[in-house]
C-alpha positions as CSV (number, residue, x, y, z in Angstrom):
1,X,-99.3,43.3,20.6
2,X,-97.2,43.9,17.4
3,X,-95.9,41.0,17.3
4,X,-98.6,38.9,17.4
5,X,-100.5,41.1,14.7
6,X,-97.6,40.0,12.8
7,X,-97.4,36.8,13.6
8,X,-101.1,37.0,12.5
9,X,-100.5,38.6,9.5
10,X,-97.8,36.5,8.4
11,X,-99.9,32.9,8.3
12,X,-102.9,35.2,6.7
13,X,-100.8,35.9,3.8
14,X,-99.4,32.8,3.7
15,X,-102.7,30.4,3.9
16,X,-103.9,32.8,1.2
17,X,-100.7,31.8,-0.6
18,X,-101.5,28.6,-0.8
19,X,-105.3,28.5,-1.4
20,X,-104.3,30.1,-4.6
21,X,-101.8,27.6,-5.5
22,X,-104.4,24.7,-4.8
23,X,-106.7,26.9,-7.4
24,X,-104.5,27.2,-9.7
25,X,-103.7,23.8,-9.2
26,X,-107.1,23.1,-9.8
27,X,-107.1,24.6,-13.0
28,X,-104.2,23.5,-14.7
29,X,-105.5,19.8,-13.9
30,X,-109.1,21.0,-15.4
31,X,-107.0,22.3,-18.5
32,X,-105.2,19.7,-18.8
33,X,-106.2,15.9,-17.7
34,X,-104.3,13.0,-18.4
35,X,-106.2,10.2,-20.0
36,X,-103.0,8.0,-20.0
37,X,-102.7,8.7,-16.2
38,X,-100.1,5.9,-14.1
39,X,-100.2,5.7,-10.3
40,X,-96.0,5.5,-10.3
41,X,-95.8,5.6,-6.5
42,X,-92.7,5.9,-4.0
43,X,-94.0,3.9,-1.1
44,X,-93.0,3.7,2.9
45,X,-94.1,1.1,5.2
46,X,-94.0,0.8,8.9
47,X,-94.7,-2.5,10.6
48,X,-95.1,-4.5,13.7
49,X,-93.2,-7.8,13.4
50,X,-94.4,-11.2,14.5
51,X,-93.0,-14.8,14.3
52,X,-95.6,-17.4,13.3
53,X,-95.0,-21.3,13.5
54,X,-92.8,-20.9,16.7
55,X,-91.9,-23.9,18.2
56,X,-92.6,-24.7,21.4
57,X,-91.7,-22.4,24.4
58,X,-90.5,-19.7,22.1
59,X,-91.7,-16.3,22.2
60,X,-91.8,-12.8,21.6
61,X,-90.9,-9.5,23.9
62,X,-90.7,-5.5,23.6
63,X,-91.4,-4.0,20.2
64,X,-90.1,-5.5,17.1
65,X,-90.2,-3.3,13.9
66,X,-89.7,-3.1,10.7
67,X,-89.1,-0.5,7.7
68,X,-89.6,-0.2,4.1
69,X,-89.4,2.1,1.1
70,X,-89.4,1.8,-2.4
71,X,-91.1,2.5,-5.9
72,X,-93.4,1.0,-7.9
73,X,-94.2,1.0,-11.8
74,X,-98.2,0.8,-12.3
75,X,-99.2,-0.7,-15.3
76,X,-103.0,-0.4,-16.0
77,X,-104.9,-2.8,-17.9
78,X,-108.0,-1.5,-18.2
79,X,-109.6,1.2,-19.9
80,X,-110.9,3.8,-16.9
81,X,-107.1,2.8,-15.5
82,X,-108.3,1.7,-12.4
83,X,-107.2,-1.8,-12.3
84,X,-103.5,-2.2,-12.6
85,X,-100.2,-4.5,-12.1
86,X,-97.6,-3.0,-9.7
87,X,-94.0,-4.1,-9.8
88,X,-91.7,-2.9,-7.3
89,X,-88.2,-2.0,-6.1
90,X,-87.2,-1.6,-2.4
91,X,-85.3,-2.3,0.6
92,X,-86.3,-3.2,4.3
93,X,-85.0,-4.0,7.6
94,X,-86.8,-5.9,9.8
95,X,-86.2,-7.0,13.7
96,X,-87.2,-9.3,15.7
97,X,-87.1,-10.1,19.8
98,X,-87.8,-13.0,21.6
99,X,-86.0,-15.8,23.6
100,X,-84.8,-17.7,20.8
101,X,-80.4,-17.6,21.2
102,X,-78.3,-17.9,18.7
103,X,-74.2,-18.5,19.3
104,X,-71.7,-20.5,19.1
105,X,-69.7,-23.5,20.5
106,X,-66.3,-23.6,20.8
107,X,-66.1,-25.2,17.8
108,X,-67.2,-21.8,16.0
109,X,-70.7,-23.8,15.1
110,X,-73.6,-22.3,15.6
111,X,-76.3,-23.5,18.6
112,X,-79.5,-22.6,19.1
113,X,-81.3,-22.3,22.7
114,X,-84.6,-21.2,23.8
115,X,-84.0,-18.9,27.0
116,X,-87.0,-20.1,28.6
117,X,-85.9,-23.2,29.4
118,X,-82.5,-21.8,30.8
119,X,-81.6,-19.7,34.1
120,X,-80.0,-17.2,31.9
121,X,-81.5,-13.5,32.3
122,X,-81.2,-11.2,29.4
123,X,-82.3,-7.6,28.6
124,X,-81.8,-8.2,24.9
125,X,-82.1,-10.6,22.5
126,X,-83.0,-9.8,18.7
127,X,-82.2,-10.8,15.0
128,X,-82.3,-8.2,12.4
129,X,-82.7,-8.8,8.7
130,X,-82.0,-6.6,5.7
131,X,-83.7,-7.5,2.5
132,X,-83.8,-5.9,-1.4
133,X,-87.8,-6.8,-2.2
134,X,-89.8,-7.2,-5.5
135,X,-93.3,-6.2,-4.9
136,X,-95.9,-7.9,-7.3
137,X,-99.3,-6.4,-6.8
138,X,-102.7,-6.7,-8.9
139,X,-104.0,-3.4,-7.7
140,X,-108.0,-2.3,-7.6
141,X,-108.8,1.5,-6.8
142,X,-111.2,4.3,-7.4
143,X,-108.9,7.0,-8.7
144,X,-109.8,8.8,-12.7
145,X,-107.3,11.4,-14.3
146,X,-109.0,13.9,-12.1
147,X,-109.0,12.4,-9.2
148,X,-105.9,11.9,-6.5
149,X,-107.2,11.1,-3.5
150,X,-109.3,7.7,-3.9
151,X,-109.5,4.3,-2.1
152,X,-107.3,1.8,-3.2
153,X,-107.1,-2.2,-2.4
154,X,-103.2,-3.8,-3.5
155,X,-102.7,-7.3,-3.2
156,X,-99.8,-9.5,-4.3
157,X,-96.4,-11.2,-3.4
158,X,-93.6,-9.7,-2.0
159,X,-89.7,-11.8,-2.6
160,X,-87.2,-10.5,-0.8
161,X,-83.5,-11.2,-1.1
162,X,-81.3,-11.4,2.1
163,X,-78.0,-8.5,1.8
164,X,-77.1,-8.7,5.6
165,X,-78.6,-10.1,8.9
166,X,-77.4,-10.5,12.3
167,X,-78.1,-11.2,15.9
168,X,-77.4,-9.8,19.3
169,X,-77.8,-10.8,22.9
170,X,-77.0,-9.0,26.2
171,X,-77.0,-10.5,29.2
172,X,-75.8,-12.9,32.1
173,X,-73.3,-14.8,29.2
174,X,-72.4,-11.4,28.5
175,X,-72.9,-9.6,24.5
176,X,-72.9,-11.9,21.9
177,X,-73.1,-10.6,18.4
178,X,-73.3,-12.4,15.3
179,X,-73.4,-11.9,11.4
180,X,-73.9,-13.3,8.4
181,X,-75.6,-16.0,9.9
182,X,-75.5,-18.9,7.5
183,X,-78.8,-20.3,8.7
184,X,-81.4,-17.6,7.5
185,X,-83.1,-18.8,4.2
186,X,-81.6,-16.2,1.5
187,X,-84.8,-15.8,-0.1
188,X,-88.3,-15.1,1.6
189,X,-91.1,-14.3,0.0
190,X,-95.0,-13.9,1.2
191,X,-98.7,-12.8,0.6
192,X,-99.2,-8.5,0.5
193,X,-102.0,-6.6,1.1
194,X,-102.5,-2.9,1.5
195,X,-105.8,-1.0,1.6
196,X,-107.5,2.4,2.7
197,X,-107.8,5.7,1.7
198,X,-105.6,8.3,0.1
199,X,-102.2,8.3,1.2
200,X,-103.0,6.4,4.6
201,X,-102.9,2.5,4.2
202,X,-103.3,-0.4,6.6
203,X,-100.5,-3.3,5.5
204,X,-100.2,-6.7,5.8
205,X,-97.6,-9.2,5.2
206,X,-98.1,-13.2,5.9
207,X,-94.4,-15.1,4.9
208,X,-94.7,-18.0,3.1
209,X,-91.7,-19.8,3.7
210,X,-89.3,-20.5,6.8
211,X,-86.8,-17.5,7.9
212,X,-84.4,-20.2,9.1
213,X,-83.3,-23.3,7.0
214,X,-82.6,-26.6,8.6
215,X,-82.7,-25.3,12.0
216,X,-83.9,-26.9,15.0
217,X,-83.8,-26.5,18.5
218,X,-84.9,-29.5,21.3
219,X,-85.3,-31.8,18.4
220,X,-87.6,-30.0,17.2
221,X,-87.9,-28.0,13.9
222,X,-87.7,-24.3,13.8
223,X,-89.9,-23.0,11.0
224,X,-90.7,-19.6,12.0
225,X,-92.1,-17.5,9.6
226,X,-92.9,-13.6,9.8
227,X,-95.8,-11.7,10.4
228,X,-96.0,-8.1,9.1
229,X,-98.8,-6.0,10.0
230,X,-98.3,-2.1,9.9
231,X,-98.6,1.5,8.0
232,X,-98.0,1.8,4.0
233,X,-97.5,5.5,2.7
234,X,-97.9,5.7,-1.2
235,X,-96.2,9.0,-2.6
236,X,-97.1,9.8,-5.8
């Protein structure tokens, strides 16, 4: 019994703590609002990858993810600060599985092969890319100086530039890893959206160019682009 009136007393005194910070919180911002107010924001995405444009008999399986974090500089342009410019710094790393092979000859070229149309049985098969991105947003919301917790609408571009990538296979042929795969396009770049409330954001990412460049598979061209649809975080 002691110990849970302790236990008791102990989050007591420490909710009080912290109501009282909030007030005083509260009050400083009261005291002191800032009419010249910038939404600088860290930012942390989690998505769900897709490949659009596949060719034919190409597919997805399992879970393919990606990650991203970085900041953004708000510039406002109006007078209520509202309406703004973002423009961004980050880093991502995105995966992707399907039936789509990539290895090599004995030559040391690379081939391509859709899985599908093989007997070969795999239990993994993935490419994973790893990007530096410049987020370009025009970005509506309903925040004031007062005001932190506000619905927000951010569209834009995102260009990313390729650091790393590399693919991985296991299965009947064995593990097959590669890297530095010549093939991906070294810039990709799409359409960004994020909107919702506070720090909880639904985003969206539509690629506007191929991942690959001049790649083809049963003569036919392989212009797969990616889907990102996910969770944005925006840290003040």
């Amino acid at each position: 019994m002691k110990k849970w009136f302790l236990f008791t007393l102990f989050f007591a005194t420490l909710y009080n703590t912290f109501a009282q910070l909030e007030e005083l919180a509260k009050d400083s911002l009261a005291n002191e609002v800032d009419t010249k107010y910038r939404e600088d924001q860290f930012y942390l995405a989690i998505t769900y990858n897709l490949l659009g444009n596949k060719p034919d008999q190409v597919s997805q399986s399992g879970f393919s993810s990606g990650f991203h974090f970085g900041f953004i500089r708000d510039f406002p342009i109006n007078k209520r600060r509202n309406v703004a410019f973002g423009v961004g710094l980050g880093l991502s790393s995105n995966s992707f599985n399907h039936n789509f092979l990539i290895t090599k000859n004995d030559a040391g070229n690379l081939d391509y092969l859709v899985l599908d149309k093989t007997d070969i049985n795999y239990t993994k098969n993935k490419f994973t890319t790893y990007m530096v991105e410049l987020p370009l947003q025009f970005r509506w919301r309903t925040s004031t100086a007062e005001e932190y917790k506000f619905w927000r609408i951010y569209t834009g571009v995102n260009i990313g530039y390729l650091l790393y990538n590399s693919s991985k296979f296991r299965g009947d042929l064995g593990t097959i890893k590669n890297s530095k795969i010549d093939s991906f396009n070294d810039f990709q770049y799409g359409f960004t959206m994020s909107a919702g409330y506070n720090t909880w954001n639904i985003y969206f990412y539509y690629g506007l160019n191929s991942i690959f460049n001049n790649v083809s598979v049963n003569n036919q061209s392989v212009d797969m682009n990616a889907l990102k649809v996910g969770l944005i975080f925006y840290i003040l």
